[in-house]
N, CA, C and O atoms as a MOPAC input file, in Angstrom:
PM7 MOZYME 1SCF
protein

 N     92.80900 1    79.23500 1   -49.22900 1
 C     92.76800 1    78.55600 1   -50.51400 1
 C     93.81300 1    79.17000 1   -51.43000 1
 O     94.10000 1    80.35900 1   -51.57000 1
 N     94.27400 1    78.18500 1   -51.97400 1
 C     95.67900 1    78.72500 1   -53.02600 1
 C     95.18300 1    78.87900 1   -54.49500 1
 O     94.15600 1    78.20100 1   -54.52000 1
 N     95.35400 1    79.36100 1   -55.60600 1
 C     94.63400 1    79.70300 1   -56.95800 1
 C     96.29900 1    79.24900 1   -57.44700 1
 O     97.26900 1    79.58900 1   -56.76900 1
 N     96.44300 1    78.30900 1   -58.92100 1
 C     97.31100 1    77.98800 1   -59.45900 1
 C     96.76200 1    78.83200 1   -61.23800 1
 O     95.62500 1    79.22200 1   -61.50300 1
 N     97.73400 1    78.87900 1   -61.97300 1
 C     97.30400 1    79.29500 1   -63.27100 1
 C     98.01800 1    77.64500 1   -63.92500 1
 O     99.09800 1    77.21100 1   -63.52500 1
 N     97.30200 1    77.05600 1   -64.78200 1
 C     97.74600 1    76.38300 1   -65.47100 1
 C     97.23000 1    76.56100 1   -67.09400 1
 O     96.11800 1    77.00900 1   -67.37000 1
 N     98.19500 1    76.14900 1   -68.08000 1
 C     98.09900 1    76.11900 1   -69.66200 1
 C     97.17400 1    74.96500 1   -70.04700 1
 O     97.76400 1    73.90200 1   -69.85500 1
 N     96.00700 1    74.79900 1   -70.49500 1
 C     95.39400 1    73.50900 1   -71.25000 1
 C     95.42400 1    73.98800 1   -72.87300 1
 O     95.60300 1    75.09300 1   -73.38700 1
 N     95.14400 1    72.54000 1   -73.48900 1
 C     95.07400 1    73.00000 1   -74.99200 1
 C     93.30900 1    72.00000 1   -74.79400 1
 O     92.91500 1    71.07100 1   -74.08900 1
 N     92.80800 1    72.74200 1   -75.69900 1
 C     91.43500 1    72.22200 1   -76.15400 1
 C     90.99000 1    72.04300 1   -77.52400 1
 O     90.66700 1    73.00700 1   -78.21700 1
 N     90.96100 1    70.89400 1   -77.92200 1
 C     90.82100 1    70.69000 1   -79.38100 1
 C     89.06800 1    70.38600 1   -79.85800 1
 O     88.22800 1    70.27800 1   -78.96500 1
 N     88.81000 1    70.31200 1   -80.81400 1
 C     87.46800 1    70.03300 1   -81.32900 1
 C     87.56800 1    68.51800 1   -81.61900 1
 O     88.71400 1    68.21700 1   -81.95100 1
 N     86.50500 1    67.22300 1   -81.58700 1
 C     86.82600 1    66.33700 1   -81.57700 1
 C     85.84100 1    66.08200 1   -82.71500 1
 O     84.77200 1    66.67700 1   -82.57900 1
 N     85.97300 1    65.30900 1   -83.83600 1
 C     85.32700 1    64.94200 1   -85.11400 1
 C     83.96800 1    64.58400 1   -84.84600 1
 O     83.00400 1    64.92200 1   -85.53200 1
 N     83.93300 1    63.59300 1   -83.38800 1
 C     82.75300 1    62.96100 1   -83.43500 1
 C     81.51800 1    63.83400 1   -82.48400 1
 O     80.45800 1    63.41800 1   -82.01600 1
 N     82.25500 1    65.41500 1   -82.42100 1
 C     81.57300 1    66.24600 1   -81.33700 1
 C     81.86100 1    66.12000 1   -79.83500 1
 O     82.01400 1    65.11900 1   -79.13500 1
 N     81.89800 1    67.86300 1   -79.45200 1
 C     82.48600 1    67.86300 1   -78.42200 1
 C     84.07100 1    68.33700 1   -78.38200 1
 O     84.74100 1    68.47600 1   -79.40500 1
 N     84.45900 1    68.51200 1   -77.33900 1
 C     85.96100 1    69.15800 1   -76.97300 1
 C     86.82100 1    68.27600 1   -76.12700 1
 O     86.29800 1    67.43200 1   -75.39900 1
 N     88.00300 1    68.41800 1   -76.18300 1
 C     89.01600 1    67.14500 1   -75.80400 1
 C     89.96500 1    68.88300 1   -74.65100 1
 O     90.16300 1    70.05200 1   -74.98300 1
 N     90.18300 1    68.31900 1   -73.70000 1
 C     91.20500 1    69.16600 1   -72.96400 1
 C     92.63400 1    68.59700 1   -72.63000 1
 O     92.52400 1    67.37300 1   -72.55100 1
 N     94.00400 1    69.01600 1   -72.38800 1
 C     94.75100 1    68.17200 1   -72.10400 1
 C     95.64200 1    69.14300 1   -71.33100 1
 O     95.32300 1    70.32400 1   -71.46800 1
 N     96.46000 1    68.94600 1   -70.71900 1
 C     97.81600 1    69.92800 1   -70.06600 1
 C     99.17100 1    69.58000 1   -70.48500 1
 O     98.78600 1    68.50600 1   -70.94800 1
 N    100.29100 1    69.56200 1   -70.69700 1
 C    101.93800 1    69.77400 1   -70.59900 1
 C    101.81000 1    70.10500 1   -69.50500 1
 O    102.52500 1    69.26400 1   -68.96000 1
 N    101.14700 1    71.16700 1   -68.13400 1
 C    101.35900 1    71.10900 1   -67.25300 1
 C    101.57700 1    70.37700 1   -66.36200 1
 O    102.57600 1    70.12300 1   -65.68900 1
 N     99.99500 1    69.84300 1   -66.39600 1
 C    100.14900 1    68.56100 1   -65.18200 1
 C    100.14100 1    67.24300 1   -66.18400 1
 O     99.60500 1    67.34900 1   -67.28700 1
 N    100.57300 1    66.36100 1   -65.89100 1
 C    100.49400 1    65.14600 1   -66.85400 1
 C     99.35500 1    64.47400 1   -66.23100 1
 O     99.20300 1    64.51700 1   -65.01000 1
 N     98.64100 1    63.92600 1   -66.91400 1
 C     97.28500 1    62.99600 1   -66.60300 1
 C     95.74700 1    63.65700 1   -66.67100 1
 O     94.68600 1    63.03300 1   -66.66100 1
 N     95.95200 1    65.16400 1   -66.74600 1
 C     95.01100 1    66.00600 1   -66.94800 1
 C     94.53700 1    65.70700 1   -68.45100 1
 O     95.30300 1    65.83900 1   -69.40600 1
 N     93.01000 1    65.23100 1   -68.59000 1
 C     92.51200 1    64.88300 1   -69.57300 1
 C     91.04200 1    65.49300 1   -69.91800 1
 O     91.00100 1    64.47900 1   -70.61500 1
 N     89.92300 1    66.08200 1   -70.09900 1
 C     88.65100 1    65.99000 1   -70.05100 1
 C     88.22300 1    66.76600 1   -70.69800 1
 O     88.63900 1    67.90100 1   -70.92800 1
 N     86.79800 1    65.91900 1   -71.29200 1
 C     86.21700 1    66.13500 1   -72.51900 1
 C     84.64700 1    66.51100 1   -71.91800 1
 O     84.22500 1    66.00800 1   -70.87700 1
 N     83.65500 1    67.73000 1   -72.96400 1
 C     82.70800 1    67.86500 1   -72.67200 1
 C     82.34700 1    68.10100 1   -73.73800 1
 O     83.07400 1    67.84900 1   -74.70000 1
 N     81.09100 1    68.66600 1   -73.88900 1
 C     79.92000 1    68.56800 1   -75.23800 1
 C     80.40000 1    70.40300 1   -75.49700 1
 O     80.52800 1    70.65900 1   -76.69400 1
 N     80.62100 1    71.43400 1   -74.68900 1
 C     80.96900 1    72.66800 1   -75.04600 1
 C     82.48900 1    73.13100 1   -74.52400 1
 O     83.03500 1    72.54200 1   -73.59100 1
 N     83.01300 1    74.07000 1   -75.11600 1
 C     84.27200 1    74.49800 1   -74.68100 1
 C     84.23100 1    74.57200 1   -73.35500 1
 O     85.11900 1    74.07600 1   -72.66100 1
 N     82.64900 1    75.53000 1   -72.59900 1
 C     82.50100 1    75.65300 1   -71.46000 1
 C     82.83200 1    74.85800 1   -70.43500 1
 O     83.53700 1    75.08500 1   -69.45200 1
 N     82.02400 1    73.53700 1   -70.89900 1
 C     81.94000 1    72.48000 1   -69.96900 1
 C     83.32600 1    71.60900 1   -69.92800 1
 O     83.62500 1    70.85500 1   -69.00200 1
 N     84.25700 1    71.88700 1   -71.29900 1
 C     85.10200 1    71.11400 1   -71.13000 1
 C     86.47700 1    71.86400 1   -69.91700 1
 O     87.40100 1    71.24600 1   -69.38900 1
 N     86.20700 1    73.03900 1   -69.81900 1
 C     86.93600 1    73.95100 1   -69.46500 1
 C     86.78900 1    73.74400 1   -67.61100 1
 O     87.64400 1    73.55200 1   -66.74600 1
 N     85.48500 1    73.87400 1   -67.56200 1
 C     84.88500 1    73.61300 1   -66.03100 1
 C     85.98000 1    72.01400 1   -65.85400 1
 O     87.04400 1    71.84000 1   -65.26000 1
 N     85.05100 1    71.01500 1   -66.72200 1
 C     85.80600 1    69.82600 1   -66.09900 1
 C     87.14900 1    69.32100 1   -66.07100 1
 O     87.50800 1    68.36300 1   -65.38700 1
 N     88.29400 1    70.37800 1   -67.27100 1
 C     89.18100 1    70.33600 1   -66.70200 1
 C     90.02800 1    70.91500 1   -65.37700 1
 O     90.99500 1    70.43400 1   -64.78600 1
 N     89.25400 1    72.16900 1   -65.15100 1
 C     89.59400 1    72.65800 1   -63.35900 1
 C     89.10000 1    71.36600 1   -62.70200 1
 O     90.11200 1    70.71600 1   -62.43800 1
 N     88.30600 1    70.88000 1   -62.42300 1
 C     87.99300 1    69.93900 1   -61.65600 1
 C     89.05100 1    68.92000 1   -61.26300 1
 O     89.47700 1    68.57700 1   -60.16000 1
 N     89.37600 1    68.49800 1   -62.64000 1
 C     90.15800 1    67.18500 1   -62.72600 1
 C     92.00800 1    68.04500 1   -61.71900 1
 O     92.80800 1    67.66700 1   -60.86400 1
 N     91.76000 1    69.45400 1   -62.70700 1
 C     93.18100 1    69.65900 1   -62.14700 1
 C     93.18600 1    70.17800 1   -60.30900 1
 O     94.17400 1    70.21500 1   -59.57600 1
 N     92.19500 1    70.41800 1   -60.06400 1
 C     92.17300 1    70.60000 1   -59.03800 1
 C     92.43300 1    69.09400 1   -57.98400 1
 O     93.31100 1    68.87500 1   -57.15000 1
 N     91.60300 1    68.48100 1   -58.31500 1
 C     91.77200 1    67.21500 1   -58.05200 1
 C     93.29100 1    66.79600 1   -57.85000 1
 O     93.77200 1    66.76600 1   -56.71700 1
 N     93.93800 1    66.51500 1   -58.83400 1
 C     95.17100 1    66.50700 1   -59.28500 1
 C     96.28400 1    67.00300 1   -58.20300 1
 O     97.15900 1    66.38700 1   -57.59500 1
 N     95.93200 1    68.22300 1   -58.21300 1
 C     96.79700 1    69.06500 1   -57.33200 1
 C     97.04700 1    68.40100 1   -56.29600 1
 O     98.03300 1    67.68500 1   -56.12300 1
 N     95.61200 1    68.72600 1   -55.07300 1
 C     95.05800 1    68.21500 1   -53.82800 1
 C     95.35500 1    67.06700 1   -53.63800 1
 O     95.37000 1    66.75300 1   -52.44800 1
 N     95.70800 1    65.96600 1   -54.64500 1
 C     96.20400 1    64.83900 1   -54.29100 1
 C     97.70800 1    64.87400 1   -53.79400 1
 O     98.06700 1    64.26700 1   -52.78500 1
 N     98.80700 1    65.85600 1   -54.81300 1
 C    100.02800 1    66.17200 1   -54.84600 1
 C     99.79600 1    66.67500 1   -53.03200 1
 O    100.31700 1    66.01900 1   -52.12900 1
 N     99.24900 1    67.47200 1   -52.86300 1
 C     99.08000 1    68.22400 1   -51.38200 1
 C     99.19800 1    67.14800 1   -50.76500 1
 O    100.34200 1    66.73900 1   -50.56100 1
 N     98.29600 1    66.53800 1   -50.38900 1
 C     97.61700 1    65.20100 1   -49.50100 1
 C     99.10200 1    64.23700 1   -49.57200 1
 O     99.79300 1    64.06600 1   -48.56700 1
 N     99.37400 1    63.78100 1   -50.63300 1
 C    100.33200 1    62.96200 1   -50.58400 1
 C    101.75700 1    63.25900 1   -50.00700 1
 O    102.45700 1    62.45700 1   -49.38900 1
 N    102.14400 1    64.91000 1   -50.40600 1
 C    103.72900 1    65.05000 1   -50.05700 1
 C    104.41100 1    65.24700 1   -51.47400 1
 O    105.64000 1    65.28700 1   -51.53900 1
 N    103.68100 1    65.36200 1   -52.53000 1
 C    104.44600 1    64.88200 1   -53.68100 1
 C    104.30600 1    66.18300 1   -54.08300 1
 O    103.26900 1    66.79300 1   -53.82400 1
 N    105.43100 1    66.81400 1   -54.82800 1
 C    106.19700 1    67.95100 1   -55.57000 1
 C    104.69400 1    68.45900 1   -56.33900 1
 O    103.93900 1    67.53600 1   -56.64600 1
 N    104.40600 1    69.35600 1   -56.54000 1
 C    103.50400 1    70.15100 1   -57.23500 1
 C    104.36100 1    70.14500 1   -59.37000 1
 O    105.45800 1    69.70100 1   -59.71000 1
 N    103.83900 1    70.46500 1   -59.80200 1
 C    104.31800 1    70.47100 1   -61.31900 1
 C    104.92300 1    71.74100 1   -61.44600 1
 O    104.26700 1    72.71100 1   -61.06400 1
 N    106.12900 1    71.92800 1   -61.94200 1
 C    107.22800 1    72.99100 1   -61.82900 1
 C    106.43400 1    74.31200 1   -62.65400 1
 O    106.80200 1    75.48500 1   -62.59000 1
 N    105.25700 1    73.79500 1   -63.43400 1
 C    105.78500 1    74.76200 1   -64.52500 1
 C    104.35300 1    75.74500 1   -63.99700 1
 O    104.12300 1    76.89000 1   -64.38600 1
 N    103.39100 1    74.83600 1   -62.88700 1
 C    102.13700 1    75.30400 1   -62.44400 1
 C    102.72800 1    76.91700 1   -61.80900 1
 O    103.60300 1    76.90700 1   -60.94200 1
 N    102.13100 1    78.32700 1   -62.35700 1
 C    102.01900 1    79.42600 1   -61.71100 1
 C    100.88900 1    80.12700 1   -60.84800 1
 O     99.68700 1    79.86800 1   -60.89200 1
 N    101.57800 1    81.15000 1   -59.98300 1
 C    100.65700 1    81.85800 1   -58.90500 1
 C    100.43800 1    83.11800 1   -59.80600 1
 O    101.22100 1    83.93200 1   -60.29600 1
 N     98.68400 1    82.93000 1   -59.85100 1
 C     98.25600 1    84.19600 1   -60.37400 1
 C     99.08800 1    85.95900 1   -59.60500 1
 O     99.08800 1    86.35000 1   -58.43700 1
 N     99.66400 1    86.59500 1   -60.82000 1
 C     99.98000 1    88.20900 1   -60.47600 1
 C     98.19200 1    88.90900 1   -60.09800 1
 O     96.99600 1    88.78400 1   -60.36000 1
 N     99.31400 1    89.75900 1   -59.21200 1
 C     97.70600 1    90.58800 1   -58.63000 1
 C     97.52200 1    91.07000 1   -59.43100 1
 O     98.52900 1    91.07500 1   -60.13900 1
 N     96.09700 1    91.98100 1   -60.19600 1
 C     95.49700 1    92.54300 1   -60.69200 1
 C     94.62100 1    91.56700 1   -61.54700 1
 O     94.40200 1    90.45000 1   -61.07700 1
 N     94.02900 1    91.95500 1   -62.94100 1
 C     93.67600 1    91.57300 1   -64.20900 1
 C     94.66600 1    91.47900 1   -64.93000 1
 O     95.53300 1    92.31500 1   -65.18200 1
 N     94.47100 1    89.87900 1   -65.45700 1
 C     95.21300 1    89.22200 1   -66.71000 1
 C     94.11300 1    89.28900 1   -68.04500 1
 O     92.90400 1    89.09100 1   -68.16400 1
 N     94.92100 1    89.57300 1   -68.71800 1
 C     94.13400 1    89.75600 1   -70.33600 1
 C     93.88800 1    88.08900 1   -70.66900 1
 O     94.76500 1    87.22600 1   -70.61600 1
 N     92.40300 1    87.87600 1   -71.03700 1
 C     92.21800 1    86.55800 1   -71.19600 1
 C     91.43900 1    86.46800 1   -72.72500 1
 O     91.00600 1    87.51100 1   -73.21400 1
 N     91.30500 1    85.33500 1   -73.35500 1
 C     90.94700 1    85.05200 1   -74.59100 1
 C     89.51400 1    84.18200 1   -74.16600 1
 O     89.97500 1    83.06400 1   -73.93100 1
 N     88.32400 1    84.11500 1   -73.98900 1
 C     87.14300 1    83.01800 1   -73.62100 1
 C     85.82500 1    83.25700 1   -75.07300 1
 O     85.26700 1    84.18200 1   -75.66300 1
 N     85.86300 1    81.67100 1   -75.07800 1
 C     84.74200 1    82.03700 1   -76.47100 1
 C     83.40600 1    82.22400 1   -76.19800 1
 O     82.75700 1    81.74100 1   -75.27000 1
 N     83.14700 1    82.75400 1   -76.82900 1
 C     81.23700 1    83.62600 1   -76.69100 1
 C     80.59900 1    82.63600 1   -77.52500 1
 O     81.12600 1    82.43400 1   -78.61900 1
 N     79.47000 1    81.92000 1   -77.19100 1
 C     78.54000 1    81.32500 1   -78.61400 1
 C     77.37100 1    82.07300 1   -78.53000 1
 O     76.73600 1    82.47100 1   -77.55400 1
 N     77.09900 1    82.26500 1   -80.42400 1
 C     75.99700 1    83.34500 1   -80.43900 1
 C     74.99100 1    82.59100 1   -80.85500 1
 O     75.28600 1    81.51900 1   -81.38400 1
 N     73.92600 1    82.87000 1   -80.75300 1
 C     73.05000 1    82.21900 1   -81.96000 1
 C     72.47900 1    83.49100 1   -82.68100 1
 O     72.06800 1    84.37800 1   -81.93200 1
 N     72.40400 1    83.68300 1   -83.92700 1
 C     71.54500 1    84.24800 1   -84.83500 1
 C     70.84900 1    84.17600 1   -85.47300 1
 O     70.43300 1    85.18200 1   -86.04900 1

């Protein structure tokens, strides 16, 4: 199994809920009720995505990277309740 790093942006959406999108891959879209879930269903979609590029023959997205060995410093949001 191959591990890709890709960039999403995730916005807050007025009517509730989170919007995901890529510059990486184009067509990568998905929305969930928490950052969490929107985060999960955008791996999905991009995974998807990929595996199709595989399957088909078609060029992978230039800008998609191979995780460096070790630990990468990451930013993930915590929800608290108090």
């Amino acid at each position: 199994m191959s591990e890709y790093l890709l960039q999403i942006k995730i916005e807050k959406l007025e009517e509730g809920g989170y919007l995901a999108t890529s510059d990486t891959i184009q067509g990568l879209v998905a929305q969930g009720r928490t950052i969490a879930e929107t985060m999960e269903i955008a791996q999905d979609v991009a995974r998807k995505i990929i595996e199709s590029c595989i399957d088909h023959g078609d060029s992978l997205p230039a800008r998609l990277e191979v995780p460096k060995a070790g630990i990468e410093a990451l930013r993930i949001p915590v929800g608290v309740s108090v």
